[in-house]
C-alpha positions in Angstrom: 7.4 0.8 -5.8 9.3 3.8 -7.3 9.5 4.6 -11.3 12.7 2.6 -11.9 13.5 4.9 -14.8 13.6 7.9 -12.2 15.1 7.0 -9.5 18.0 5.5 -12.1 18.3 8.9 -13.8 17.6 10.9 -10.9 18.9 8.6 -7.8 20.5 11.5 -5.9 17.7 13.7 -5.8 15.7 10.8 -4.9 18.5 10.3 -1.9 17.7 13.8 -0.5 13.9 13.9 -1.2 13.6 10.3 0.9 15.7 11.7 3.3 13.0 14.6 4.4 10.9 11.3 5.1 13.7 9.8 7.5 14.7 7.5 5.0 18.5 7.0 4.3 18.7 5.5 1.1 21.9 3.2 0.4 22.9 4.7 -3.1 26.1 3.1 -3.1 24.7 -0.2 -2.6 22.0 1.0 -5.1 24.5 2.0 -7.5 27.3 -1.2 -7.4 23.8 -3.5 -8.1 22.8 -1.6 -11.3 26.0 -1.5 -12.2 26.7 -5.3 -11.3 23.0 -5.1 -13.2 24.4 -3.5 -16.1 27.5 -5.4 -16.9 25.7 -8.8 -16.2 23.3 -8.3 -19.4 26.0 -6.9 -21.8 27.3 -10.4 -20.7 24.6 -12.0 -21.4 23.8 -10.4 -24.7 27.3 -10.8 -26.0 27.0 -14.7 -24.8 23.8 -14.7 -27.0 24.9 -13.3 -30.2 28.3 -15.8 -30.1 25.8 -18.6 -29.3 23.8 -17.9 -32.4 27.0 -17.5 -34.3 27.8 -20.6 -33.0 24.6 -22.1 -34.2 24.9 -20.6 -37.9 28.7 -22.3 -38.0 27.2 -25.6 -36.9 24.7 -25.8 -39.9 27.0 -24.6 -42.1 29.2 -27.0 -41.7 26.8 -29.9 -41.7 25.8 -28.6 -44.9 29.2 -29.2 -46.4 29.7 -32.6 -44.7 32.5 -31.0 -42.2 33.3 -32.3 -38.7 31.5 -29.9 -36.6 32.3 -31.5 -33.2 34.3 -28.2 -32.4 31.5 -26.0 -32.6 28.9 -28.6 -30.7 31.7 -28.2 -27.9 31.5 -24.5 -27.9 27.5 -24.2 -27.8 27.8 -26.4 -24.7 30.3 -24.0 -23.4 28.0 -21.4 -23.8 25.0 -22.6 -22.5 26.8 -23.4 -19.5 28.1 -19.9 -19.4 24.6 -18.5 -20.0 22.9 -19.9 -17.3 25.6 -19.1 -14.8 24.9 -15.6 -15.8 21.5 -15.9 -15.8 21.6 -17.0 -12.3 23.8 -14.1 -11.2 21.5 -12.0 -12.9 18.2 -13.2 -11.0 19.7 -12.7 -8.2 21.6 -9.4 -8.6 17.5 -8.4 -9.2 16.2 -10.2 -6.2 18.8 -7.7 -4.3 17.3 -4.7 -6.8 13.5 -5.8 -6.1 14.3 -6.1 -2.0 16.0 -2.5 -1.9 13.2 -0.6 -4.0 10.3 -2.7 -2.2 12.0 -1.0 1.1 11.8 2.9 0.1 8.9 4.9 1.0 7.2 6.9 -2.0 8.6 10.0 -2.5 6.7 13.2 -1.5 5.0 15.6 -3.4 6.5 19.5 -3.1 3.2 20.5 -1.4 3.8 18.1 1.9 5.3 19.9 4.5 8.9 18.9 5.9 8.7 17.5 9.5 9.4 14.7 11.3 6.3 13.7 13.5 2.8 14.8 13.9 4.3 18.3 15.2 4.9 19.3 12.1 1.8 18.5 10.4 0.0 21.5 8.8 -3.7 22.9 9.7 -5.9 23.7 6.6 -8.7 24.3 8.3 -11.5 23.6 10.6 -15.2 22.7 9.9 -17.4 23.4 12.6 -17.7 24.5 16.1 -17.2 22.0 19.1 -20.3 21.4 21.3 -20.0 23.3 24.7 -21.7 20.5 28.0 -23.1 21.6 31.5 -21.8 18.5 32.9 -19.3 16.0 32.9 -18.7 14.3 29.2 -17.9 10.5 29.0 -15.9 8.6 26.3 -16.8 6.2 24.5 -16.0 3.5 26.9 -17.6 4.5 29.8 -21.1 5.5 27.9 -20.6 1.8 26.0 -20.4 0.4 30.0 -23.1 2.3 31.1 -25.7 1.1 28.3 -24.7 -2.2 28.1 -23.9 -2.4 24.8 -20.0 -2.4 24.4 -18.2 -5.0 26.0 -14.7 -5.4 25.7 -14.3 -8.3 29.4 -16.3 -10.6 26.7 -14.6 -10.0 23.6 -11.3 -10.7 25.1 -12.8 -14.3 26.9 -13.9 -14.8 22.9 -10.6 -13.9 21.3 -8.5 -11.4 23.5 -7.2 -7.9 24.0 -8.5 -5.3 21.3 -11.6 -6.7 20.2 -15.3 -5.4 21.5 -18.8 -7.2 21.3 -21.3 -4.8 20.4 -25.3 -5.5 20.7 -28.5 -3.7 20.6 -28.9 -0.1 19.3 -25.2 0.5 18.7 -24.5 -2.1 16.3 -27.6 -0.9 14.7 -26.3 2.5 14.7 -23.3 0.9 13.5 -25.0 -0.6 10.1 -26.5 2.4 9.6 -23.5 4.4 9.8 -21.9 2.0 6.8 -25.2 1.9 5.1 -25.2 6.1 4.7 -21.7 6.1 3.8 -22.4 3.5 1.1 -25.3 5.4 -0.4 -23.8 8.7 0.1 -20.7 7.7 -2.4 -22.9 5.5 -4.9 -25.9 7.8 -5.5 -24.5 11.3 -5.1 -20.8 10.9 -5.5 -20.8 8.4 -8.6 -18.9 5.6 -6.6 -19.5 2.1 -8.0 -19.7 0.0 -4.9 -17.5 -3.5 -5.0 -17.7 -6.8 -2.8 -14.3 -7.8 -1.8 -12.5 -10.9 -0.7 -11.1 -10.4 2.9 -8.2 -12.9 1.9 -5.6 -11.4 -0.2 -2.3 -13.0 -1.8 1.1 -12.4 -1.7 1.1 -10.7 -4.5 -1.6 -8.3 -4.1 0.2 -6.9 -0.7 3.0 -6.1 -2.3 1.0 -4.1 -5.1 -0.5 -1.8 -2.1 3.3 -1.8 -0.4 1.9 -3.8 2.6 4.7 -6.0 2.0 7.7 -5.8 2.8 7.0 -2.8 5.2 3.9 -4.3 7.5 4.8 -7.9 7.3 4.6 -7.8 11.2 1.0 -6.1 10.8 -0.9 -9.1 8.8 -2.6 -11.8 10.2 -1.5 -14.7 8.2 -4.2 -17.9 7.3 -2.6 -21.3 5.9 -5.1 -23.1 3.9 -5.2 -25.4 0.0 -1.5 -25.2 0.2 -1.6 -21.4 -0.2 -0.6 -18.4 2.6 -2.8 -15.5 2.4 -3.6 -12.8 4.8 -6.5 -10.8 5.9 -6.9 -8.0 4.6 -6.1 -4.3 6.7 -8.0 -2.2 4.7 -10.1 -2.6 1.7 -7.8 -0.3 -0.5 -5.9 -3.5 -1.2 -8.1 -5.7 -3.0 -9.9 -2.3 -4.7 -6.9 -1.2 -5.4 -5.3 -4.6 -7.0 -8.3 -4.5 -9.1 -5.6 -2.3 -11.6 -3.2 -4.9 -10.9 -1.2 -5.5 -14.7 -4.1 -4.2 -16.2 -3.4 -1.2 -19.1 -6.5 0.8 -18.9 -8.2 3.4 -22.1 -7.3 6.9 -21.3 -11.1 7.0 -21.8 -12.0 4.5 -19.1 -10.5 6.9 -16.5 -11.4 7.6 -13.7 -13.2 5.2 -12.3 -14.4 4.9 -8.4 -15.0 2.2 -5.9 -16.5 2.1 -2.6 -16.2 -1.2 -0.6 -17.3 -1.6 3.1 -15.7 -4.6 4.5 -14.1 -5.7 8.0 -10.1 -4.8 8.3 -7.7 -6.4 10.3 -4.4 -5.4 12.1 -2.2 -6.9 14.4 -1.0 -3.1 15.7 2.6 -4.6 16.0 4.4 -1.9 18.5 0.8 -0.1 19.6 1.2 0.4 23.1 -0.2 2.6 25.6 -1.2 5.9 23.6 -4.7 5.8 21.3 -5.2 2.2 22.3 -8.1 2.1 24.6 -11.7 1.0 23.8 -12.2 1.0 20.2 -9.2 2.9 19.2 -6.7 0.9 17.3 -8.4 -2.4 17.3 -7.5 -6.0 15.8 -10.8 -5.7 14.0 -12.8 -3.0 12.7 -14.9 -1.8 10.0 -14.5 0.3 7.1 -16.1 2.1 4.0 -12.9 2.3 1.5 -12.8 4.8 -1.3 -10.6 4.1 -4.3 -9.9 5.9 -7.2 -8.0 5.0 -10.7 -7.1 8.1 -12.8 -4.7 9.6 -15.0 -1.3 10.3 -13.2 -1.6 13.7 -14.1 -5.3 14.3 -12.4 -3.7 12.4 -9.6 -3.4 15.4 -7.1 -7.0 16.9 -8.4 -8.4 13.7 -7.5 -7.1 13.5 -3.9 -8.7 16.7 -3.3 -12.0 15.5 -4.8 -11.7 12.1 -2.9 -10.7 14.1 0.4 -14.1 16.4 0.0 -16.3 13.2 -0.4 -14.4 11.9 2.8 -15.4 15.3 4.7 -19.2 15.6 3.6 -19.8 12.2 5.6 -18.2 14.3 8.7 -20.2 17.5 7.7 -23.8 15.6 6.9 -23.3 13.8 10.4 -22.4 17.2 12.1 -19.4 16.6 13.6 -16.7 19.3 14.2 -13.4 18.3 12.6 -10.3 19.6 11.3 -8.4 19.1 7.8 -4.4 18.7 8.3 -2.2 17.9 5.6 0.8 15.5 7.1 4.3 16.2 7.2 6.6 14.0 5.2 7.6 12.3 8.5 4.2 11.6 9.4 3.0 10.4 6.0 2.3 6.6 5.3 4.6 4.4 3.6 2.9 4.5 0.4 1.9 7.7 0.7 2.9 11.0 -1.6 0.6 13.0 0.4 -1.8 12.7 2.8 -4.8 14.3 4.3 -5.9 13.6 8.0 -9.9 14.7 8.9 -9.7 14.5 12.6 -12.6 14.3 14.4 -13.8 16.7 17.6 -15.0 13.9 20.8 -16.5 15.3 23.5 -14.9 12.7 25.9 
């Protein structure tokens, strides 16, 4: 969610800023709620300070043996009053809370403006893409032809976008996570965490996976309680901080979690959705970091490096783009994407 004090002080820049993101934001709605906001706690103040007026009067009174039945009837007058405005106040924040839950975070001045992937900007590339004397496979067809990727099984287990792996490649898969893992710990200072893969209501809106992805969680009743699988490990890392103040001192710290994510892909049809692209479940080695706001761009940079020496130890030829403010996640202020060179 957006610094309330800002966008308050500051809500038509914040207007044309969101707008370079494709987001219209209704600042006259905005504006009547604070201002409905507003005059709703002067009310309520002024309705305090008469009620402990009121409350001085009454023990005066009885103090002097007077008929205070007058005042009694007033307190109750204004108790009533209060908690009609007290109702009109929670919900005249409900309607606050709903509208600033809704706006995407606003960019930082180094993202480019653009609406779509078109528009994203090339940093640079990292090595050199291999050249074949034959015909190159993907992924799917070399997973057919070893036996070891089946997707006809998974979906008689549980359906479209999930794979059944076996042999070598889900070894190759565990060692994959396990170099990550040791990579960040022993030569990038991570501290690695075990997560839950369960995650409350609360937590998804402290990541901004609610409101925005409702439609993307898959949702588990159980004790009573609703709670959702968790997409990527960044949420329960990253709810770690949840209303917790931290020492300047502390900062920064980093996490590394590898866990399983899960993602209904709501509206992912047809393009970047075959074989193991874009999948229900899949796995993950998160990096988090807490630090001080103003080392927050430093950081992403240092993050983004320790994300690129996994491609560079493995070999693999990638390029660094930085994403436009159309193409940018929801939560995001800016973004890198590494993508990866495959042959197939």
């Amino acid at each position: 969610m957006l610094d309330l004090k800002t966008l308050r002080a500051e809500a038509q820049l914040v207007s044309e800023t969101l707008a370079t993101r494709g987001y219209q934001l209704p600042l006259e709605r905005l504006m009547a709620l604070e201002e409905k906001r507003k005059a709703c706690q002067t009310q309520t103040e002024a309705l305090q300070a008469e009620r402990n007026k009121t409350a001085k009067a009454i023990g005066q009174a009885k103090s002097r043996g007077e008929d205070a039945s007058e005042f009694f009837s007033h307190a109750e007058t204004l108790k009533t009053e209060l908690e009609a405005n007290a109702a009109e106040l929670d919900s005249i924040q409900a309607s606050l809370k709903d509208l600033y839950y809704e706006m995407p975070n606003i960019p930082h001045e180094s993202v480019p403006v653009g609406k779509s992937e078109d528009d994203n900007l090339e940093i640079c590339r990292v090595g050199e893409p291999r050249q074949f004397d034959f015909d190159v496979k993907d992924h799917i067809a070399l997973g057919a032809q070893s036996g070891q990727m089946d997707f006809d099984l998974a979906a008689k287990i549980s359906g479209a976008r999930f794979v059944v792996m076996r042999g070598a490649l889900v070894r190759l898969h565990r060692a994959l996570t396990q170099f990550m893992l040791d990579l960040h710990v022993n030569e990038h200072g991570y501290e690695e965490v075990y997560v839950p893969y369960l995650v409350n209501e609360a937590s998804l809106y402290g990541t901004s996976q609610l409101p925005k992805f409702k439609e993307d969680l898959f949702n588990v009743e159980g004790d009573g309680n609703q709670l959702s699988l968790i997409s990527t490990a960044e949420i329960p890392l990253t709810n770690q901080a949840r209303d917790v103040i931290f020492d300047e001192s502390d900062l920064p710290k980093r996490y590394v979690a590898h866990t399983p994510c899960f993602r209904s892909e709501a509206g992912s049809y047809g393009r970047d959705t075959r074989g193991m692209i874009r999948q229900h479940q899949f796995d993950k080695v998160e990096l988090v970091h807490l630090a001080n706001p103003k080392d927050s761009y430093d950081t992403l940079e240092q993050l983004t490096l320790h994300a690129e020496t996994v491609l560079q130890r493995l070999g693999l030829p990638y390029r660094k783009m930085l994403l436009c403010t159309g193409d940018m996640g929801f939560a995001a202020a800016k973004t890198y994407d590494l993508e990866v060179w495959l042959p197939g």
